[in-house]
DRENRO-981795 format. One record per atom (N, C-alpha, C): x, y, z. Coordinates in steps of 0.001 Angstrom, whole numbers, plus 500000, padded with zeros to 6 digits. Example, Ala and Ser with C-alpha at 12.3 -4.5 7.8 and 13.67 -1.06 7.14 Angstrom:
2
513190494310507800512300495500507800513200496700507800512850497750507080513670498940507140512900500030507870
***
This chain:
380
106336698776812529107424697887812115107886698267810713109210698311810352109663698695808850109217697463807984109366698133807029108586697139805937109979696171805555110218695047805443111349694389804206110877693330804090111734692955802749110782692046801353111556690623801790110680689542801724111218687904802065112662687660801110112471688238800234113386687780799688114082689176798596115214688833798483116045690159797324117238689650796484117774689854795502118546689439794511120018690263795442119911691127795680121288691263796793120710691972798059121733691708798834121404691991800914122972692417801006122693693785801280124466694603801518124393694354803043125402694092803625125232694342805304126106695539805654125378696216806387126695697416806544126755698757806306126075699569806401126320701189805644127485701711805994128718701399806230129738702036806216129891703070804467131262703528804245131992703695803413131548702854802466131901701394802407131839700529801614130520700000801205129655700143802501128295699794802157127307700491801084127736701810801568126952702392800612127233703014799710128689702839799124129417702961797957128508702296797036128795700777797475128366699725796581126724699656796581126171699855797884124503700355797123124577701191796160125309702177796174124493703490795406124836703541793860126261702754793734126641701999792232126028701318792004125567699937792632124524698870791849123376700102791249122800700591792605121679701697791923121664702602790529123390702683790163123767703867789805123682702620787904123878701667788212124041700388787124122768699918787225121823700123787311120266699454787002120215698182787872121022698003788726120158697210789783119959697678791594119277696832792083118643697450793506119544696442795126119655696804795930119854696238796578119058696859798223119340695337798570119065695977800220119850696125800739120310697585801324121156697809802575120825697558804016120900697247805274120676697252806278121888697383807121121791698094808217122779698140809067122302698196810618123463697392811578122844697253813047122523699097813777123246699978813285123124701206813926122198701910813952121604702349814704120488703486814885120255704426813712121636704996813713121906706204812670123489706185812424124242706318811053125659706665810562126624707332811932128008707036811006128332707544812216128445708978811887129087709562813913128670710934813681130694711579814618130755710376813981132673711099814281133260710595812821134668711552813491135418711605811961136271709912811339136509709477812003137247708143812503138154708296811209137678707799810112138927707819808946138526709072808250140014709585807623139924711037807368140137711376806249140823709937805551141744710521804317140893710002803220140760710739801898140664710143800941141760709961799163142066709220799161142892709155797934142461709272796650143900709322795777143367709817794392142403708823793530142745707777793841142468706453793254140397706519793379140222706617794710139034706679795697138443707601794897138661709041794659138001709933794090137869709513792713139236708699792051138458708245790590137248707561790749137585706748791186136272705606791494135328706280791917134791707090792792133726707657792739133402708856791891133925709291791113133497710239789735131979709594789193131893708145788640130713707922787997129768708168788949129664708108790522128747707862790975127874709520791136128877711146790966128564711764791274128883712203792597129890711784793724130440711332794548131230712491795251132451712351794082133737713239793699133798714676794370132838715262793240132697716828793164132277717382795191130781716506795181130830716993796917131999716899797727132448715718797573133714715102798432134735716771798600134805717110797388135601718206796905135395719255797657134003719519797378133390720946798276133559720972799614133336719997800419133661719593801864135091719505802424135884718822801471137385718513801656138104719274802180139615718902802399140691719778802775141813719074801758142463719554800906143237719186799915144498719678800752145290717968800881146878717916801276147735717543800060149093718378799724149561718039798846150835717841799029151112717682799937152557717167800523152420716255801659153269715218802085153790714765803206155198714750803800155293715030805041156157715038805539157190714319807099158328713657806633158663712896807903159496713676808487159583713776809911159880714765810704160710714226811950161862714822812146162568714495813323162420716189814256161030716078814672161456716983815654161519718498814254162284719429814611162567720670813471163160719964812162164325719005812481164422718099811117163350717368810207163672718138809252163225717258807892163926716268807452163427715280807197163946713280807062163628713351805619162264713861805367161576713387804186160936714106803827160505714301802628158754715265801951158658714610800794157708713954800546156815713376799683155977714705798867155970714658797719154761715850796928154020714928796094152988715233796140151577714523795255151638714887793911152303716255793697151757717038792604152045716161791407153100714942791565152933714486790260152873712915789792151390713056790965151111711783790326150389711353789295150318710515788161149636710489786835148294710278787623147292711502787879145773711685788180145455712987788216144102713106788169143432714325788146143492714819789708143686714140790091143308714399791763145013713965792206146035714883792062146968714581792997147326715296794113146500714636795206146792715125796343146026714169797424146174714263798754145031713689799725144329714462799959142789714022799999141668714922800353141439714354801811141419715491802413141453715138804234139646715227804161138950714319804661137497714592804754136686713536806126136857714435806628136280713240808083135172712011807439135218710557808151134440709369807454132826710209807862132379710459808625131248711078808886130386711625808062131166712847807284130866713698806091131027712966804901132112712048804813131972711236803594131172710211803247130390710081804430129162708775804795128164709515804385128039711016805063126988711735804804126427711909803033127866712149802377127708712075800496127802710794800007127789710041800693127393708531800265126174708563800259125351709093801227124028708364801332123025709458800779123822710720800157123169711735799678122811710946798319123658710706797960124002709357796382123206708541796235123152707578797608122553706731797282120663707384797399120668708078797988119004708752798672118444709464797088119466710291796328118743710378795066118829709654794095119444708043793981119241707271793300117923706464793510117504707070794683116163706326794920116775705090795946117693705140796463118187703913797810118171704439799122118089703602799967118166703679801408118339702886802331118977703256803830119458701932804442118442701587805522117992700177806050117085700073806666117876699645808204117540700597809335118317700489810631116985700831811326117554700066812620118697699316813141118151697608812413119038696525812029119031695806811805119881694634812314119943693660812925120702692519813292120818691889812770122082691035812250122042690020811743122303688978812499121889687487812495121941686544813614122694685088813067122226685297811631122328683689811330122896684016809625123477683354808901123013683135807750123902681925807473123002681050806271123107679849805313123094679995804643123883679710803726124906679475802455123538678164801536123602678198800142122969677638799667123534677806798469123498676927797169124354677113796038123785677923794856122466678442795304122050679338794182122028680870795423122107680965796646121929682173797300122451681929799124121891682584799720121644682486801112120562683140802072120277682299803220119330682554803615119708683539805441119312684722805672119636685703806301119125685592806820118781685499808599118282685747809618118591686956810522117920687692810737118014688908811178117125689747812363117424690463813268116351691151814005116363691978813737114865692269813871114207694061813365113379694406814494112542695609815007111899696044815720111628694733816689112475693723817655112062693085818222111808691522817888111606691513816590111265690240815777112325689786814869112371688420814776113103687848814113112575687733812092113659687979811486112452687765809879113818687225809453113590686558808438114611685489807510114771686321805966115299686766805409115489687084803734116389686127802623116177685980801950116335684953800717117452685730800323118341685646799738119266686600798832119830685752798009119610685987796884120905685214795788122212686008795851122632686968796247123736687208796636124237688205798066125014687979799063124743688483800145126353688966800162126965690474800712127322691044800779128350691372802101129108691223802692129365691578804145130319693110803760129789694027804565130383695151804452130052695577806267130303694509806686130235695151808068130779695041809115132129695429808469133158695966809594134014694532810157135006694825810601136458693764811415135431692365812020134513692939812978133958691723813040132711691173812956132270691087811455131675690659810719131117689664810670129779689946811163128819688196811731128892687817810102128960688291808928128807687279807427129536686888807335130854687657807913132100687019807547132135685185808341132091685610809903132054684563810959130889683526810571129791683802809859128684682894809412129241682035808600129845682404807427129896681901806220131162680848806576131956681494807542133204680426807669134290680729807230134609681998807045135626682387806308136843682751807442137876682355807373139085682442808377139136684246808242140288684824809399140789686250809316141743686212810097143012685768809390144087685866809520144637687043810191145801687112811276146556688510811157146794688410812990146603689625813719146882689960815134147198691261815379147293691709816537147171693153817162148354693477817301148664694771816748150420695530817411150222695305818507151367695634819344151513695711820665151399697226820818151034697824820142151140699426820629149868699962820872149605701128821762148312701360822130148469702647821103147516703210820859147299704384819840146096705234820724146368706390820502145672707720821308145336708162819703144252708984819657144123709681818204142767710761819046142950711965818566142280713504818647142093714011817469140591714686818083140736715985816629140389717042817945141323718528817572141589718973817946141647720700817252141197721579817725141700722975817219142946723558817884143633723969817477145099724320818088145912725230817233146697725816818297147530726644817643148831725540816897149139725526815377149855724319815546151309725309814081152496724948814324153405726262813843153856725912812688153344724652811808153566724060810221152242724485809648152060724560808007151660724550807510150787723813806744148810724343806774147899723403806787147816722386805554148373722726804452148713721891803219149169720511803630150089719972804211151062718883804745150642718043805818150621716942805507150860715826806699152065715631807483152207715515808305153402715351809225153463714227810285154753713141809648154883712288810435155569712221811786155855712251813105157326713101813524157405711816814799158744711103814051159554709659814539160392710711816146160545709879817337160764710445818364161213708969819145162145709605819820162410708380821293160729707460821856160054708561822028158536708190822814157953707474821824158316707685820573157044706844819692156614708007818472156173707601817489155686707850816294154264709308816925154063709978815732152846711122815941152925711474814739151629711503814435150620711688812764149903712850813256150243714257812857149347715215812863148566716022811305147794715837811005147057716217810038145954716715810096146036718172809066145449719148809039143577718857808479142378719234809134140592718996809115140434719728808595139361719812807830138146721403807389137658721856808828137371722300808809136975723691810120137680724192810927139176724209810194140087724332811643140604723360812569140601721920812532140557721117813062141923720875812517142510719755813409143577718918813304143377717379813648143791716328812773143948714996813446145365714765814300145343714692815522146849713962815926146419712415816004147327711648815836147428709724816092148775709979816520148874708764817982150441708981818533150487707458819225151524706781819122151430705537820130151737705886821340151163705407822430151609705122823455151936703824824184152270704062825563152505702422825855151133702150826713150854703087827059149341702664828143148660703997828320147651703929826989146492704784826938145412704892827563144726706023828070143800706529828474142308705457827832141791706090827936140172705418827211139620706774826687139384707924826903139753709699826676140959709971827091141814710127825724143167711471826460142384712838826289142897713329827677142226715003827643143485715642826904142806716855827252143206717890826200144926718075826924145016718105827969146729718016828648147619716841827699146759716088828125147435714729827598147864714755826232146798715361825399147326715061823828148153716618823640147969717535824222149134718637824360150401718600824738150394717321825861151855716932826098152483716240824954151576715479824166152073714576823666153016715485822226152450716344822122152278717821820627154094718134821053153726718450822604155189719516823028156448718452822693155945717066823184157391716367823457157672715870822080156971715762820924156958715016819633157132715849818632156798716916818908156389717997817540157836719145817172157310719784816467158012720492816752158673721924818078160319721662817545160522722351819381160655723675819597159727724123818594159129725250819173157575725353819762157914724616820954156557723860821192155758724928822023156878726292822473155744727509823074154530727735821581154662727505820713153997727940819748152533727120819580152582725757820693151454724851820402150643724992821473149641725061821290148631725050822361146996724720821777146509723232822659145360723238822065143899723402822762143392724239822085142512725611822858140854724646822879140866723375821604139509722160821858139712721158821607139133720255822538139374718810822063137971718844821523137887718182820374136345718148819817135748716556820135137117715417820068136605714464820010138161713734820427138588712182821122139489711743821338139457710567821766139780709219821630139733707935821991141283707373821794140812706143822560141892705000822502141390703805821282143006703571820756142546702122819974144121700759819578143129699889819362144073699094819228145028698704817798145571698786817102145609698611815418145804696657815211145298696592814397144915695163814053145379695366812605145908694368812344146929693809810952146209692235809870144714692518809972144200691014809394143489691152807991143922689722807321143426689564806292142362688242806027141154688707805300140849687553804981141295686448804323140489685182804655141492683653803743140854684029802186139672684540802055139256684681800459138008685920800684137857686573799544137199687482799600135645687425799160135844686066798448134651685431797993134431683864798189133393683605798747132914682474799287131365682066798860131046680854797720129894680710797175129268682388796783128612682158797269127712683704796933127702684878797971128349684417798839128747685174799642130420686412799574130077687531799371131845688681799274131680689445800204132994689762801228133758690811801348133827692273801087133545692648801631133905694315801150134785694976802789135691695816802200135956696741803377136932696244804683136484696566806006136808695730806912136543694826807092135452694180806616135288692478807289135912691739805971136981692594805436137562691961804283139307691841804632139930693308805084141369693606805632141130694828805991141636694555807343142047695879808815143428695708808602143689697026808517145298697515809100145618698587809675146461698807810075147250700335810560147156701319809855147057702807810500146555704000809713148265704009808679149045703632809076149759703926808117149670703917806034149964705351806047149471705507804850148365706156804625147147705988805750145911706639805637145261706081804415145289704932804587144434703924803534143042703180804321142490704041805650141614703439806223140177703216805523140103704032805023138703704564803641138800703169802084140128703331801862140715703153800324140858701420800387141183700873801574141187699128800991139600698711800973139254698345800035138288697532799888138450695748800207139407695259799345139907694167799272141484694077798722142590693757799589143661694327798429143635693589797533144370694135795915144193693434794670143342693300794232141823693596795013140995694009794186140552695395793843139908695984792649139082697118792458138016697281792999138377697768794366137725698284795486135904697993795401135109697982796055133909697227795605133189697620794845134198698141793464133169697987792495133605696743791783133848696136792135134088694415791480132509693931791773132372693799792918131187693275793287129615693569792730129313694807791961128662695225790957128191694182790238129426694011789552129064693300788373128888692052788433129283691005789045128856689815789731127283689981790520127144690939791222126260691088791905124810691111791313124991692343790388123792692464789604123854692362788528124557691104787816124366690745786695123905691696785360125032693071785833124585694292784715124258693676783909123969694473782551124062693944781237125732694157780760125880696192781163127142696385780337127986695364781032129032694400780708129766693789781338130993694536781246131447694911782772132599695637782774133839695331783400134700695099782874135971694186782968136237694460784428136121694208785701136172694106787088136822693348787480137795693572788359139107692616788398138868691851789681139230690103789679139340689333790689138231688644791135136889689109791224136095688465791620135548687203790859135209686279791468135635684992790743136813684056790937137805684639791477139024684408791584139663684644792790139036683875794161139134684434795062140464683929795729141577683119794955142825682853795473143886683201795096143679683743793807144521684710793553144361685905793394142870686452793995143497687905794599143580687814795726143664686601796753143941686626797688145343686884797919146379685963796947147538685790797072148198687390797059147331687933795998147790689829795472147422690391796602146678690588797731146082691091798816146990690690799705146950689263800405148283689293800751149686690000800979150369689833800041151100690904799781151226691827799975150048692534800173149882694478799808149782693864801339149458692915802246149017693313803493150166693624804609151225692581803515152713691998803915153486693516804390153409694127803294153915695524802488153361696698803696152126696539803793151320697424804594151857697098806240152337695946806778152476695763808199154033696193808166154624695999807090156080696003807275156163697752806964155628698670806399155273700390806711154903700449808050154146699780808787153426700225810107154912699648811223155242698990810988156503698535812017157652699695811961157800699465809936158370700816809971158448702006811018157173702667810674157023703977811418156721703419813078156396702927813298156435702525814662157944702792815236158883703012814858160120703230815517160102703823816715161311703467817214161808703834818683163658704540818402163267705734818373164639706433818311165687706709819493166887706294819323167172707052820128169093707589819805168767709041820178169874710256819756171179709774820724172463709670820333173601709489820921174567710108819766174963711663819940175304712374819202174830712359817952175881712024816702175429712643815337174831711195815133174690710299816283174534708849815636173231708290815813172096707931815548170829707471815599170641705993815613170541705541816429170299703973815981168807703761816317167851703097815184166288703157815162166223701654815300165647701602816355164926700179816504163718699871815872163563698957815666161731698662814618161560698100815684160204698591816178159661697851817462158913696904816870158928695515817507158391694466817084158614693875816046160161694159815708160447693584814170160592692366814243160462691423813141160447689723813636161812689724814073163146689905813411164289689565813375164733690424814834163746691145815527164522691525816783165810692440816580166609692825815514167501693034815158167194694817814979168157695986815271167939697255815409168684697804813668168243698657813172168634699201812252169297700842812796170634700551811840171524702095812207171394702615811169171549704116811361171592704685810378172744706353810712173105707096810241173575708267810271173070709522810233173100710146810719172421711444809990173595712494809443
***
């Protein structure tokens, strides 16, 4: 049976991204926490890919950064795409940071230098773990959990939820999660392929059929994300090749994809929590706000309006250095700031969700699912 202690000054739930960010900083700031997570072992697909400039600041202190780097695929452009038309190109190169660009890095590998972090700070996560129960109390809470078969209870003066959309701390503690599901089904692949743009660039490419996100992996790999109206559970390798020819560009003899490495169906969910902090109980991550890949901020929200979970640090383990950490404490008005960004974030995903359709030089783009029902024209 694994060993764990009745009681701990913090209980992270979760080794995601977020989980063990925030272990390996408390560690990294002179205090300890317990991680636990329900999984066997991390995950071992790419699921979120991107990392931002912001993300790589924030992990500089931890030692983080530099691997992230070595592993990475550095994108420094984006691009919106009609087909061979260019709509748009976005360049990174000048954004006020050291890091302007997206670092493409499958969540897998970036989990993997999380826990490299946290493993020579002397931390580690204890799996598989359940959580079943927890009570709220005004100096802590009390955690009920299964381990090897048995039920054990832990004390925590401060308890943590970093575990994911649906989040037994979140659902324990009582905290609402606002929001609801697009109506669109989403296909997403990684894929090796012959593909006829250039690996630097993201490429968005708006179409009659629906929206397609193809972006360039380390090993040769490619991410495609494409809506459909009624997805597979696996699209095979035809399927997400058709999808390349009819969306991409039309020189589509030029595409052909020679592996599917990995490919699922999913749903995109648009929710926010009612507060990010509750008694002694916070938020981190997804069981904080889920949204749409738009943007490729799947890695990067922690909490919006807040400084991503390193807020929780300093509340948490009562550093000494006290370091000005924004929001926590204040869980209604960064709710109100989160909000917003979530507002901002669904109204991009409707955005690109468009439904085009060509009638000579004239384009009229529908926003699928826009509240106002109402179609937007435009010219080209």
């Amino acid at each position: 049976m694994q060993s764990l202690p009745s009681s701990t000054d913090i209980l992270i739930v979760g080794a995601g991204p977020s989980g063990l960010a925030l272990a390996a900083e408390l560690r990294r700031l002179g205090a300890s926490a317990l991680l636990i997570d329900r999984q066997t072992e991390g995950a071992n697909t790419s699921r979120a890919a991107v990392v931002h400039a912001r993300t790589l600041e924030v992990l500089e202190p931890l030692g983080a950064t530099e691997a992230l780097l070595g592993i990475g695929l550095i994108v420094s452009t984006f691009q919106v795409r009609d087909r061979d038309n260019l709509l748009l190109s976005v360049d990174f190169a000048d954004l006020p940071t050291r890091y302007p660009y997206a670092l493409l890095c499958p969540q897998n590998k970036t989990e993997a230098v999380l826990l490299d972090r946290l493993h020579s700070l002397g931390g580690d996560v204890v799996r598989p773990v359940d959580v079943t129960t927890v009570r709220q109390g005004p100096l802590g809470a009390a955690v009920d959990m299964m381990i090897d078969g048995s039920t054990r209870t832990i004390e925590t003066k401060w308890l943590i939820g970093c575990d994911g959309m649906n989040s037994i701390v979140r659902e324990q503690s009582g905290i609402g999660f606002a929001g609801a599901a697009y109506p669109q089904d989403f296909v997403l692949a990684d894929v090796r392929m012959d593909w006829p743009l250039p690996r630097d660039e993201v490429d968005l490419f708006l179409s009659p059929d629906g929206l397609m996100v193809v972006a360039p992996l380390p090993d040769d790999r490619f991410r495609v994300v494409a809506t459909v109206t009624h997805a597979p559970e696996h699209p095979t390798t035809d399927a997400i090749e058709a999808i390349l020819r009819q969306r991409g560009p039309a020189t589509s003899s030029a595409i052909r994809v020679h592996d599917l490495i990995w490919s699922s169906r999913f749903r995109v969910h648009h929710r926010i929590s009612d507060m990010p902090r509750k008694g002694r109980v916070l938020l981190c991550g997804d069981a904080a706000h889920v949204h749409s890949p738009a943007g490729g901020q799947g890695m990067e929200h922690r909490h919006p309006g807040c400084d991503r979970s390193r807020s929780a640090p300093d509340r948490g383990s009562q550093v000494r250095r006290r370091r000005r950490y924004r929001c926590l404490g204040k869980g209604k008005a960064c709710n109100r700031r989160g909000r917003g960004q979530d507002h901002r974030q669904d109204h991009a995903t409707r955005l690109v969700a468009l439904r085009t359709c060509a009638s000579g030089s004239e384009h009229r783009l529908q926003l699928a699912g826009a509240h106002s029902g109402r179609n937007l024209g435009a010219r080209s």
